[in-house]
Backbone bond lengths (Angstrom), bond angles and torsions (degrees), N, CA, C in turn:
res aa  C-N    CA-C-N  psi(-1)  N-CA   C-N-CA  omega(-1)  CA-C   N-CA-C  phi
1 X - - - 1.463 - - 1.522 109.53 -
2 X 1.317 125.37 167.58 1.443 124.07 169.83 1.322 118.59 -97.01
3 X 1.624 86.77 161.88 1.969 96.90 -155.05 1.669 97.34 -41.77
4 X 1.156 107.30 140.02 1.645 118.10 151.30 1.318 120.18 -77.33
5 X 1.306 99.37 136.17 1.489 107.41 -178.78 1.247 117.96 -89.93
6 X 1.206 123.22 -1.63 1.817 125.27 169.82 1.580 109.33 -93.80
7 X 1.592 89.07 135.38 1.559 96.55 174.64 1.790 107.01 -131.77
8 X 1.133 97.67 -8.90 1.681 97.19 -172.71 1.335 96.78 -151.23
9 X 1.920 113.37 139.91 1.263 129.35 164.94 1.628 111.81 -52.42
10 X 1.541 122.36 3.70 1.322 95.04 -161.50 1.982 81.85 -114.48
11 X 0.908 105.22 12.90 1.720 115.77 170.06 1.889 103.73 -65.29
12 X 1.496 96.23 -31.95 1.475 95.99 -175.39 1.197 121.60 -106.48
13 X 1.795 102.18 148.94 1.848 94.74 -167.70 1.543 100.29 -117.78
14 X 1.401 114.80 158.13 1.968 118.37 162.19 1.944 82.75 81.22
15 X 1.404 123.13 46.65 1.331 103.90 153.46 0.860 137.10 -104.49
16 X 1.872 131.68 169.55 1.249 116.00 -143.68 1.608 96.32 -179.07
17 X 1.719 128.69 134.32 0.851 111.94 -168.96 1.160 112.04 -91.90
18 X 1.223 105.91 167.58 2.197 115.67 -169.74 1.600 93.61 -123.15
19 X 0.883 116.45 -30.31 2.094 101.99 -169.07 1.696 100.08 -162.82
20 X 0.962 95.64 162.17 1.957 109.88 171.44 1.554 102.19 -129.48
21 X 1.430 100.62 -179.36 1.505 110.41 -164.00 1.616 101.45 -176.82
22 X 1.638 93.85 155.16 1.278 92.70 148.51 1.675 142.31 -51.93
23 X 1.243 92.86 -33.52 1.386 106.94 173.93 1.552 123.04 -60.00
24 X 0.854 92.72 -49.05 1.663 124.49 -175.00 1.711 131.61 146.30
25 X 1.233 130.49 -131.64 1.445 126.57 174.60 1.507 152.90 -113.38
26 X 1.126 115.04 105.32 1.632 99.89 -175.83 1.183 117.97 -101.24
27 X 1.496 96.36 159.40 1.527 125.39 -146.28 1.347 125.05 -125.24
28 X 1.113 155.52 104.82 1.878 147.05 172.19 1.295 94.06 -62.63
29 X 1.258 115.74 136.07 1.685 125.09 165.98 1.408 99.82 -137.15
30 X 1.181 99.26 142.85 1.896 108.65 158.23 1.434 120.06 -86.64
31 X 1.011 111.31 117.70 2.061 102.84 149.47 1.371 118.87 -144.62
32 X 1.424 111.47 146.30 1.016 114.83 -152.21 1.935 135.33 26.36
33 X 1.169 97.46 65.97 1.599 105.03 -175.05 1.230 132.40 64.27
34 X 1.774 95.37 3.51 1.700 108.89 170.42 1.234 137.55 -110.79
35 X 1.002 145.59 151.34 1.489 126.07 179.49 0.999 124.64 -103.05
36 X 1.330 136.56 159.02 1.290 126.33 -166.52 2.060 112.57 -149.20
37 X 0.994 115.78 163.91 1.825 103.32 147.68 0.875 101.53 -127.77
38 X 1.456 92.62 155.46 1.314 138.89 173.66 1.662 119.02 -101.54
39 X 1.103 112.00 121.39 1.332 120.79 -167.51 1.574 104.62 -117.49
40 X 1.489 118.04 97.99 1.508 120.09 -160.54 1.676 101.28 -97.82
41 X 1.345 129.45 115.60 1.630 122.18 164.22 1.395 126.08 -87.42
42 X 1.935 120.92 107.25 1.125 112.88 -148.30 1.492 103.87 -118.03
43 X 1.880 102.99 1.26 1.580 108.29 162.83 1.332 128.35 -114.73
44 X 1.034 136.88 150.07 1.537 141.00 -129.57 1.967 75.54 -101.88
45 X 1.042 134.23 -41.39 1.305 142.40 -151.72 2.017 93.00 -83.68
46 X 1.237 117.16 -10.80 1.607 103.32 178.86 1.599 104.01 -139.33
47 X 0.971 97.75 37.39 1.710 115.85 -175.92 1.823 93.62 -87.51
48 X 1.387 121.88 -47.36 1.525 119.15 -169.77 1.572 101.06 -72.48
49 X 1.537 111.51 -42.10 1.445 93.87 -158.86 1.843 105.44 -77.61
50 X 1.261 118.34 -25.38 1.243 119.43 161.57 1.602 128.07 -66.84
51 X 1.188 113.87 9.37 1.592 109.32 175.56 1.653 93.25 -134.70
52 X 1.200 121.57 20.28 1.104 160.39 97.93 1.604 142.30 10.34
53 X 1.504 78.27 -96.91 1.644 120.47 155.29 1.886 100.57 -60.13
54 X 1.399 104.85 -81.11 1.431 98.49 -168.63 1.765 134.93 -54.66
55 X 1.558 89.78 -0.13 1.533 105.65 -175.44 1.644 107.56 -84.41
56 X 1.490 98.75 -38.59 1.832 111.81 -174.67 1.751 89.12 -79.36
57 X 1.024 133.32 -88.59 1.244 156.50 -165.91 2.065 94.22 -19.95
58 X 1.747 92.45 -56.43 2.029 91.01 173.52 2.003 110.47 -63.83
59 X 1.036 99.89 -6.00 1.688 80.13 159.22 1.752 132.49 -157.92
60 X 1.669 75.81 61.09 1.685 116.51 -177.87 1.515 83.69 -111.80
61 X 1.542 114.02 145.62 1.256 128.76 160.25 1.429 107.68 -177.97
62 X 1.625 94.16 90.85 1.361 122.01 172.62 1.658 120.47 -146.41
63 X 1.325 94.34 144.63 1.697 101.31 -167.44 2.057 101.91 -62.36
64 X 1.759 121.84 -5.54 1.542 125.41 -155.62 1.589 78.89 -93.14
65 X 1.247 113.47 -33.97 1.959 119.12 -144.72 1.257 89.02 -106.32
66 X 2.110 96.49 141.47 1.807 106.60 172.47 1.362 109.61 -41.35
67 X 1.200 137.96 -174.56 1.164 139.67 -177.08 1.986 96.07 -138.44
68 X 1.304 121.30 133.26 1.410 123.72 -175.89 1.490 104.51 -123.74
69 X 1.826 102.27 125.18 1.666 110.31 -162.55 1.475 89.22 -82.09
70 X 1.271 135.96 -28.99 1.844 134.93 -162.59 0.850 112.77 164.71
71 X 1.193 149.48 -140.67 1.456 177.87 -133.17 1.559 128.68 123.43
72 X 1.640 103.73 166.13 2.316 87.03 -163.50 1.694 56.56 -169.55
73 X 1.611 90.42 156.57 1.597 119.50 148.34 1.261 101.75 -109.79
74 X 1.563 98.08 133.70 1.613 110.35 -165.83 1.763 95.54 -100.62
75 X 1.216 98.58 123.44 2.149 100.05 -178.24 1.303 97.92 -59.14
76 X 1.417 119.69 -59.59 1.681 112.28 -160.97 1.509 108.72 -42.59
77 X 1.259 138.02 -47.22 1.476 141.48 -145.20 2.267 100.27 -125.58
78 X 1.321 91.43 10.69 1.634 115.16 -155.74 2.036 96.96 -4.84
79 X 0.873 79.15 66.41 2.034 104.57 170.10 1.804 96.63 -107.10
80 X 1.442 101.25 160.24 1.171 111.68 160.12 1.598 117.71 -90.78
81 X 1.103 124.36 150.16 2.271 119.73 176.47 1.344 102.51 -120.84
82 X 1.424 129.00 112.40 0.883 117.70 126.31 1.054 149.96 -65.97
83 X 1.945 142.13 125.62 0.988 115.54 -140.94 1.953 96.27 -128.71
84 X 1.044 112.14 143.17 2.076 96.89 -169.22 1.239 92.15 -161.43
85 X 1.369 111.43 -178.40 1.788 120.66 -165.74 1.216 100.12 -76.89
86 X 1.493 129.57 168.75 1.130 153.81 -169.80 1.520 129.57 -95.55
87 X 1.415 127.06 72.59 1.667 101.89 -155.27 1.588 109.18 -87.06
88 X 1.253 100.53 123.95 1.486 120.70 -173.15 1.299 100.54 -53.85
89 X 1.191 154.75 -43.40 1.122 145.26 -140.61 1.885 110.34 -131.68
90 X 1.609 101.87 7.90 1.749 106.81 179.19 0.971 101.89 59.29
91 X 1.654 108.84 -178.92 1.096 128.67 -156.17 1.874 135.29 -76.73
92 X 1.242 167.53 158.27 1.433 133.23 -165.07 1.298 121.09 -67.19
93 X 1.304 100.74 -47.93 2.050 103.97 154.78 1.324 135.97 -15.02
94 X 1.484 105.56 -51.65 1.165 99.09 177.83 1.497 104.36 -120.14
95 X 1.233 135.24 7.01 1.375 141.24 158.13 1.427 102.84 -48.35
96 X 1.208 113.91 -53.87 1.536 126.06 -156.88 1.511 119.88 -86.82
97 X 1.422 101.44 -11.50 1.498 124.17 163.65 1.358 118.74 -79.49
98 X 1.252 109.50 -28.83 1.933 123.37 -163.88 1.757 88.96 -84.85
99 X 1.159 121.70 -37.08 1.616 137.42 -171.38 0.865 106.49 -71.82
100 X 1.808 111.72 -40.86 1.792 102.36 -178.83 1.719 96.66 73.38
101 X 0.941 99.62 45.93 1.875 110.11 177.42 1.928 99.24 -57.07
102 X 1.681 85.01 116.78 1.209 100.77 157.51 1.700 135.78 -128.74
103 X 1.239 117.23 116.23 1.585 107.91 -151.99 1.743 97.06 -84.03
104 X 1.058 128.36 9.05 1.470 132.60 148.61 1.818 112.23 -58.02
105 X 1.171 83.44 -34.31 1.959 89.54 -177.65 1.788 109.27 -63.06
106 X 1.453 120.22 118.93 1.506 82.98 149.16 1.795 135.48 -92.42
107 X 1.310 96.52 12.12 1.628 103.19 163.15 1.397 98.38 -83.63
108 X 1.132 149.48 10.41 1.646 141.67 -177.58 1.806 77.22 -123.03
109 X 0.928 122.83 -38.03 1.883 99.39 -159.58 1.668 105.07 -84.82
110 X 1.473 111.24 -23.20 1.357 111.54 169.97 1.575 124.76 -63.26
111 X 1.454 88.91 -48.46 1.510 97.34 179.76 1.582 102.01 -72.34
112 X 0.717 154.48 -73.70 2.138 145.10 163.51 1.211 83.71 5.34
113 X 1.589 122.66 -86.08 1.117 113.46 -127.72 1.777 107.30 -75.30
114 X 1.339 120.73 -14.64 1.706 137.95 175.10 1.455 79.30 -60.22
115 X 1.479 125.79 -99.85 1.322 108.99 -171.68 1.440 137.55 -35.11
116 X 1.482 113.27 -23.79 1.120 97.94 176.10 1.532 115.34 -78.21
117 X 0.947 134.09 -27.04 1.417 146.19 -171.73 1.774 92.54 -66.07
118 X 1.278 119.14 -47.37 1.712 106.51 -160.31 1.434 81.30 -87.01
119 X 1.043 149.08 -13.78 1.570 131.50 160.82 1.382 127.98 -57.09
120 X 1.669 104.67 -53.92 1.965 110.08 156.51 1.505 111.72 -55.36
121 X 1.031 134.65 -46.60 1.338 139.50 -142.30 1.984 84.73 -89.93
122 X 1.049 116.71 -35.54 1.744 128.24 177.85 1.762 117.13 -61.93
123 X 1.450 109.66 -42.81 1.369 133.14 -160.77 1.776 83.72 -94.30
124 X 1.613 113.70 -63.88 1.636 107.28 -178.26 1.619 104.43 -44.55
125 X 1.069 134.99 -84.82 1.439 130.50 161.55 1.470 107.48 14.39
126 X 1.300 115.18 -95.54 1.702 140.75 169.55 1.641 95.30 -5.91
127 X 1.511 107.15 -78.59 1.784 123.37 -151.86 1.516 85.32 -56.28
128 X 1.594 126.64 -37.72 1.411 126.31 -146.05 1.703 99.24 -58.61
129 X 1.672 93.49 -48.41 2.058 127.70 -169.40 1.661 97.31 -60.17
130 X 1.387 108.61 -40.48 1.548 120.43 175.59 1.587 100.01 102.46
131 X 1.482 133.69 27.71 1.046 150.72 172.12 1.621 125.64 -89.89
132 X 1.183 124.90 128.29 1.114 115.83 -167.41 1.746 99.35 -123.66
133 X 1.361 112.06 134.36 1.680 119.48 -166.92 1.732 109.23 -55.96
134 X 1.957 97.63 -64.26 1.162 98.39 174.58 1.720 103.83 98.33
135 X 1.109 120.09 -54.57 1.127 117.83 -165.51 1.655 113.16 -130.96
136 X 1.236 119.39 52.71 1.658 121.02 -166.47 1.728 109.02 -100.88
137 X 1.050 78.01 114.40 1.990 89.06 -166.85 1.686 98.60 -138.57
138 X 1.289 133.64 150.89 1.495 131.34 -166.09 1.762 106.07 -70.55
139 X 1.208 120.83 -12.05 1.553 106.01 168.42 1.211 110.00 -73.72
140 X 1.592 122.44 -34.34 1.444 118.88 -175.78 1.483 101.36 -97.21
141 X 1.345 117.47 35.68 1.830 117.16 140.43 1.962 97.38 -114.62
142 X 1.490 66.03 135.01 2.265 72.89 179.14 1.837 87.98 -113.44
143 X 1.320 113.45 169.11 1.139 135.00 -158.87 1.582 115.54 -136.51
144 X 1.318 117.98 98.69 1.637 127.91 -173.85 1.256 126.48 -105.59
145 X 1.673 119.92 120.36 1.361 103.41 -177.05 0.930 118.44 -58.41
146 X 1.629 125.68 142.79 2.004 105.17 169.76 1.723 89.67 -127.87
147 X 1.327 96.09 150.47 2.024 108.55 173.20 1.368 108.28 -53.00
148 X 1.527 111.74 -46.39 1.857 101.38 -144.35 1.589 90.63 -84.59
149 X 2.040 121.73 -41.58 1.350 136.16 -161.23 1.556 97.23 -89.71
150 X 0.962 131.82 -30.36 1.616 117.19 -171.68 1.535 100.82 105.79
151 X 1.529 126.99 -80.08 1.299 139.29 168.10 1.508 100.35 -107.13
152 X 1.387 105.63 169.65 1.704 154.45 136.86 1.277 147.82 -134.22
153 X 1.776 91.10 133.40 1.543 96.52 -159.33 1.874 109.05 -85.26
154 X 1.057 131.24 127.32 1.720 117.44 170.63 1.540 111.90 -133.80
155 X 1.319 90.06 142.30 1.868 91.07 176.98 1.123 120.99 -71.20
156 X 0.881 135.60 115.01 2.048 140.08 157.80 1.168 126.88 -51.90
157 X 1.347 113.58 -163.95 1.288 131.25 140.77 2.281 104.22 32.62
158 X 1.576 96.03 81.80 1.318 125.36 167.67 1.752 126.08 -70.21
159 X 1.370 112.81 -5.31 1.798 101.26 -140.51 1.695 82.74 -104.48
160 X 1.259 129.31 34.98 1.430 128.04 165.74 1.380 117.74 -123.78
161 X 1.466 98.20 -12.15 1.763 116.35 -169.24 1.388 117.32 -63.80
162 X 1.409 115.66 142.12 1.149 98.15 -174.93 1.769 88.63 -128.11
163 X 1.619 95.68 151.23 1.914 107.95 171.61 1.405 100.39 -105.57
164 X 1.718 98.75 122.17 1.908 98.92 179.65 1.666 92.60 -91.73
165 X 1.259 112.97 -148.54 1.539 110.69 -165.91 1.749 101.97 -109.09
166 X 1.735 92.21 -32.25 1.488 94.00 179.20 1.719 116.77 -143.41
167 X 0.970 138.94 176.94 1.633 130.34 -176.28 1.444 91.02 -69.16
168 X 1.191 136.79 -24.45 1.517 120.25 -145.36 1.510 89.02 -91.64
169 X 1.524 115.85 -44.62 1.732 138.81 -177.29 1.772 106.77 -10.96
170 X 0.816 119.55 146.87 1.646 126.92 151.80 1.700 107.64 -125.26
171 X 1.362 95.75 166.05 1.579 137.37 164.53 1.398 128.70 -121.76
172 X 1.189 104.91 152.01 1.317 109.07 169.57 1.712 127.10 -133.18
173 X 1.202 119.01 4.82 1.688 140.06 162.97 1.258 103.98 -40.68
174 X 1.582 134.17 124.69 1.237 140.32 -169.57 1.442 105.41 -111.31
175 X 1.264 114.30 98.76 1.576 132.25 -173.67 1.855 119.88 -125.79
176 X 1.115 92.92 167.20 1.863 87.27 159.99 1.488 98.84 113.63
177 X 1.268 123.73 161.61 1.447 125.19 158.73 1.583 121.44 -81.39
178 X 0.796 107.65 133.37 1.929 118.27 -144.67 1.298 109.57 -65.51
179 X 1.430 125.75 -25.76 1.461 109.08 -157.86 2.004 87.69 -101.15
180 X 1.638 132.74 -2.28 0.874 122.89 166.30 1.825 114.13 -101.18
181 X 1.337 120.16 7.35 1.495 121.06 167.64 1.417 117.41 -73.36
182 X 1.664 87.44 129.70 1.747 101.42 164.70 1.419 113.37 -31.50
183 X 1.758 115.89 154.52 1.500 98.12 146.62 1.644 132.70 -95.77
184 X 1.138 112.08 42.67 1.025 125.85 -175.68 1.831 110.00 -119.36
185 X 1.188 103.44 -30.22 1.655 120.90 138.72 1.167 116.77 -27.52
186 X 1.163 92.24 -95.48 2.011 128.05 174.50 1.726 94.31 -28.21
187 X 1.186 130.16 -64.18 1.043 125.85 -174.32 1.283 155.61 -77.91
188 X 2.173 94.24 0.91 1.494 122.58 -178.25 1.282 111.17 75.71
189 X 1.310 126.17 -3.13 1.273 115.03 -173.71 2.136 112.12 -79.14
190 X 1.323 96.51 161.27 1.744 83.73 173.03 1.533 111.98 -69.73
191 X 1.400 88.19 150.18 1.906 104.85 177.89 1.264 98.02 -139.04
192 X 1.349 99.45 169.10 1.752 139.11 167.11 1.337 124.84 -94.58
193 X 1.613 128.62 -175.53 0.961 141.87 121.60 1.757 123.22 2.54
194 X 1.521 108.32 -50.64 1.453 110.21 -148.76 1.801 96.02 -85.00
195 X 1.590 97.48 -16.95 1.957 75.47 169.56 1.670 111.90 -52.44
196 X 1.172 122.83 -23.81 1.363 110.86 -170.40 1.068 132.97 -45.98
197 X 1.527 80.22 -39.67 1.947 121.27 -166.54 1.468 85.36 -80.51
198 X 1.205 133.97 -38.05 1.951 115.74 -174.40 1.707 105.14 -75.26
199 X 1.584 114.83 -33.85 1.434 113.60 169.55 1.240 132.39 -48.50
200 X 1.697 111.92 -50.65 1.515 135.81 166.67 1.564 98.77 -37.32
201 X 1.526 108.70 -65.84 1.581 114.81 -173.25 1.395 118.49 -67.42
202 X 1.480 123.23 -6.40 1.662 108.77 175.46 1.918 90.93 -82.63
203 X 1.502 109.32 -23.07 1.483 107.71 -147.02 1.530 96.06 -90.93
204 X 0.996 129.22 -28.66 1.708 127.36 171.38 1.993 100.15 -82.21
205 X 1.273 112.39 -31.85 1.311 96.25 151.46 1.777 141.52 -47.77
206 X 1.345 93.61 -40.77 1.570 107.38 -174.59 1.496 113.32 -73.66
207 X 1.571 104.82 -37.57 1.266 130.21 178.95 1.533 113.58 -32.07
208 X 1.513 87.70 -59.97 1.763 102.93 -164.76 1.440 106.63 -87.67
209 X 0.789 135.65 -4.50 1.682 148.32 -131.33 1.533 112.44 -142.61
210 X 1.707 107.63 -48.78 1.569 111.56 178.28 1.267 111.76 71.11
211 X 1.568 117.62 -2.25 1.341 120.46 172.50 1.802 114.48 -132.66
212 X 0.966 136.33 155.41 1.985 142.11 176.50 1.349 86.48 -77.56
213 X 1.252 84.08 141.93 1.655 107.28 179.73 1.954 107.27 -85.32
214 X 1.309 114.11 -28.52 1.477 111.92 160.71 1.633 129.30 -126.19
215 X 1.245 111.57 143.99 1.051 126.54 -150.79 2.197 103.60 -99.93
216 X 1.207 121.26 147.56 1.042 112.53 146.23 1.268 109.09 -179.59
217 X 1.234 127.26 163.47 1.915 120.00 163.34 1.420 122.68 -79.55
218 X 1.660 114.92 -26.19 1.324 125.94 160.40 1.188 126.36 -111.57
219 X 1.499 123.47 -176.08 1.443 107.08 163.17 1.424 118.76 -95.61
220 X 1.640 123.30 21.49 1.347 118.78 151.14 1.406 111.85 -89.84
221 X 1.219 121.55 -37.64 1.371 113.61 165.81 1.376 117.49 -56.46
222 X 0.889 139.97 -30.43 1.677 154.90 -168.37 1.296 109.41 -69.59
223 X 1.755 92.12 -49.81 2.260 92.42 167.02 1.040 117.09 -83.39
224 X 1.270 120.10 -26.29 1.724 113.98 169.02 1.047 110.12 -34.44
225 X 1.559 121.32 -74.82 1.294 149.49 154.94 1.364 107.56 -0.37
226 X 1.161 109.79 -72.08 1.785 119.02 -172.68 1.863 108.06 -64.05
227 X 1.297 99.59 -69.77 1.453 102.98 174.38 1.917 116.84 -48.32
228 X 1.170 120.85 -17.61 1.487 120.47 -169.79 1.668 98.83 -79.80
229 X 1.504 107.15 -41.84 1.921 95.57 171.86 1.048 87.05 167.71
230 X 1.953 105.20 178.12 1.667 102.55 -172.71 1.989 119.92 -80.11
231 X 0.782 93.81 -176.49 1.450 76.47 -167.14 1.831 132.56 -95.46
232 X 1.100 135.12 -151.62 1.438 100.55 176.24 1.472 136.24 -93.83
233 X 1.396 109.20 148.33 1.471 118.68 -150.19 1.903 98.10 -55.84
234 X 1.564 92.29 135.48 1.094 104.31 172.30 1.627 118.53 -46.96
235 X 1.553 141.91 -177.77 1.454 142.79 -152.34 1.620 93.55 -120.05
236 X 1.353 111.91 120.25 1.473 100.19 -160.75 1.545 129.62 -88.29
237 X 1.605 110.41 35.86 1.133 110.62 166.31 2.017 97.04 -104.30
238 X 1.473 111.61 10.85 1.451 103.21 152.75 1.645 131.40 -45.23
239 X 1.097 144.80 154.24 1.239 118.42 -152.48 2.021 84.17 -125.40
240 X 1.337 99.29 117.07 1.617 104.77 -170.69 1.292 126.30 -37.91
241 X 1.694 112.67 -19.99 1.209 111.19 -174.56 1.958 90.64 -66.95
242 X 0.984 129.69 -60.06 1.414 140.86 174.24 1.217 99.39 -15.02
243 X 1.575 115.31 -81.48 1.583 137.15 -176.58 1.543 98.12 -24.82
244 X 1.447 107.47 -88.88 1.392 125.75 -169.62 1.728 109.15 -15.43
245 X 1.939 101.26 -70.71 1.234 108.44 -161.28 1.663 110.95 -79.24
246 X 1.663 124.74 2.32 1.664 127.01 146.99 1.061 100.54 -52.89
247 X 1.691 126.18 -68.48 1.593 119.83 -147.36 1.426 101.54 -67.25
248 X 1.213 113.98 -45.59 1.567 103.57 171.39 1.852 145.54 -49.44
249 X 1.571 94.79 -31.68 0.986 111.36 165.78 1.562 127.80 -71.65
250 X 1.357 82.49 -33.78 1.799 91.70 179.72 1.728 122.87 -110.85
251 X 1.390 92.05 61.66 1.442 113.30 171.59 1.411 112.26 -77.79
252 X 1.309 125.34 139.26 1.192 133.72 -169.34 1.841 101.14 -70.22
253 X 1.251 100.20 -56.22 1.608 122.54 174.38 1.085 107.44 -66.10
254 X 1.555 119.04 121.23 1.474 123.84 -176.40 1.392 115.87 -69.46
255 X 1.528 117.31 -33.09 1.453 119.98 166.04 1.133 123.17 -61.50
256 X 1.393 145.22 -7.84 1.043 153.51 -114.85 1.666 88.74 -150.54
257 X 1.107 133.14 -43.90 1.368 137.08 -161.85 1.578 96.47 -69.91
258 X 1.482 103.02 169.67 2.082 108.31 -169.48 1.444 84.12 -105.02
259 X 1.709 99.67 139.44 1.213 115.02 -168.71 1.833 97.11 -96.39
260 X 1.121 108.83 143.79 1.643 138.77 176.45 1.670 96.26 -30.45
261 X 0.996 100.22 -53.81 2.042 92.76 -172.05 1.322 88.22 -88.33
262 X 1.073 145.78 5.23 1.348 114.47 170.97 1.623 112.19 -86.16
263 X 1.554 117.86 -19.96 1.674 146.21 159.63 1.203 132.94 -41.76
264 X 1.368 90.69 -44.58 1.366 112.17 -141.20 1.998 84.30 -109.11
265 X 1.578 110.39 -30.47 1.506 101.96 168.76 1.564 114.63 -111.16
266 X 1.090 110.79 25.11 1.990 116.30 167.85 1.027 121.30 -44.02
267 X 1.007 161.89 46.13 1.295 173.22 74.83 1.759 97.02 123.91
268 X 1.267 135.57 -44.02 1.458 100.11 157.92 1.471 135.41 -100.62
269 X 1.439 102.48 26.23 1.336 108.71 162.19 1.800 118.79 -86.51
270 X 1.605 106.46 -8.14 1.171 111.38 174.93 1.670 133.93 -13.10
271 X 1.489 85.98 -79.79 1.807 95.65 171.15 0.921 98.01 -74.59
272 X 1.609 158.88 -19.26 1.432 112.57 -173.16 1.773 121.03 -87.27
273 X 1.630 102.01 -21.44 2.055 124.45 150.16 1.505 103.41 -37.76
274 X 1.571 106.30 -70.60 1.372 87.74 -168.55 1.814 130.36 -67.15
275 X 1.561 107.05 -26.98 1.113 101.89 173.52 1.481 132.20 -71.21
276 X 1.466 107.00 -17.02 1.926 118.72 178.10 1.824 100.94 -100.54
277 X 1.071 128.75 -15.38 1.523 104.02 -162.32 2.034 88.23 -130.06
278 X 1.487 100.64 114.16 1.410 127.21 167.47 1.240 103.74 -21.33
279 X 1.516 116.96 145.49 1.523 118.93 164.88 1.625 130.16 -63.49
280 X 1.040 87.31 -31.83 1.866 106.42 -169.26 1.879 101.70 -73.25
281 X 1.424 96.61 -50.10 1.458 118.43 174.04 1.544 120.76 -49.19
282 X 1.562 96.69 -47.32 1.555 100.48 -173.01 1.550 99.93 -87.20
283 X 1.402 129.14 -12.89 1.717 117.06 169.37 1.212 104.65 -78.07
284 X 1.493 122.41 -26.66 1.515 114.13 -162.20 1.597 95.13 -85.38
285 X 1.731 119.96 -38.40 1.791 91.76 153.39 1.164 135.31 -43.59
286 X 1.525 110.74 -42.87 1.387 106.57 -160.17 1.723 122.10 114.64
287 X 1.310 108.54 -7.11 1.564 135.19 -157.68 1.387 92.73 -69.38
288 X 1.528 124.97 -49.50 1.594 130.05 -175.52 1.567 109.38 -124.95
């Protein structure tokens, strides 16, 4: 990327904090008529996985993925800043709360499904880089106004990600927030990419539902859970296209799960691919 021009929090004016963390703090800052966050690290213990974060994140460049202006250790506060775009509208979690999401709506079922598409089309990206999220849960989708789309959906929150060597590559590092892990996670065995695709599906599960489709206090209880059968039937003014592409997603068998281009070219998701994902972008996937 090119040099960043921030070196100090005090570059920014009208700041103000937006969230806390273990990590430490984020921040809205202004400069020069723009906004930005600020992602401040104020414990010595999440300093690696966030430089981390800023290592994957500097060679991401996609309209699905946060976008990261640099980073500086700021002397005054001698913290590290991460510094990245601003999503006007937070995270999907609570986007979808402010909306009062109702899947009776079809202005609520259209818009799902817009986001859901820049979420596949985000994760396809990922497998392309040979990156796997790891941790995709609706806080780590942030939510951006855009002029031409209305919204945009982009993935966040990097510091779980892992880079295999190749798309084909597996892992076996047991990570993630638990009630959205594969069971193939859960079970130490090597994985791919396609946990993503089981994450996506707990999270369009929750969506419609307001509740996780599996239950446990641990993560042996959690695979019990998974391995005992699928879970309970969605509320049936769900609209089947929905239904369909959960059960698919949330195949126990990783081979077995619907692969990202097969989504992302479904034949009536057509126009809504072509109208959210750039031309140049979608050849350099491969999508058309």
């Amino acid at each position: 990327m090119s040099q960043s021009p921030f070196t100090s929090l005090s570059q920014f004016s009208n700041i103000e904090i937006i969230g806390k963390g273990t990590f430490g703090i984020v921040y809205k800052g202004q400069y020069e008529n723009c906004l930005f966050a600020l992602k401040r690290i104020t414990t010595s213990k999440a300093l690696s996985s966030n430089l981390h974060e800023a290592e994957i994140l500097n060679q991401l460049k996609s309209p699905f993925v946060l976008k990261m202006y640099g980073q500086f250790f700021d002397q005054e506060t001698q913290t590290l800043v991460i510094v990245t775009e601003f999503a006007e509208k937070g995270d999907l979690y609570d986007f979808l709360k402010r909306i009062q999401f109702n899947r009776a709506e079809k202005t609520h079922l259209d818009l799902i499904l817009q986001i859901f598409i820049d979420i596949v089309v985000g994760i396809y990206y990922l497998q392309k880089q040979s990156i796997i999220h790891r941790d995709l849960k609706p806080q780590n989708i942030l939510i951006f106004n855009d002029k031409q789309l209305g919204y945009r959906a982009k993935l966040s929150d990097f510091n779980l990600s892992k880079k295999l060597n190749s798309i084909i590559d597996k892992t076996s590092t047991q990570t993630g927030t638990p009630y959205f892990i594969a069971p193939e996670i859960l079970r130490g065995s090597l994985y791919d990419y396609r946990v993503d695709v089981w994450s996506l599906g707990i999270m369009l599960y929750y969506i419609f539902s307001g509740k996780l489709p599996y239950q446990g206090n641990n993560k042996d209880e959690l695979l019990a859970c998974i391995i005992k059968g699928p879970p309970t039937e969605l509320p049936p003014d769900v609209p089947q296209l929905f239904k369909s592409l959960i059960s698919k997603m949330l195949k126990v068998n990783p081979e077995e799960r619907i692969q990202l281009i097969k989504i992302i070219q479904f034949l009536p998701f057509q126009e809504i691919v072509t109208q959210r994902v750039p031309l140049e972008f979608g050849q350099y996937l491969g999508i058309w």
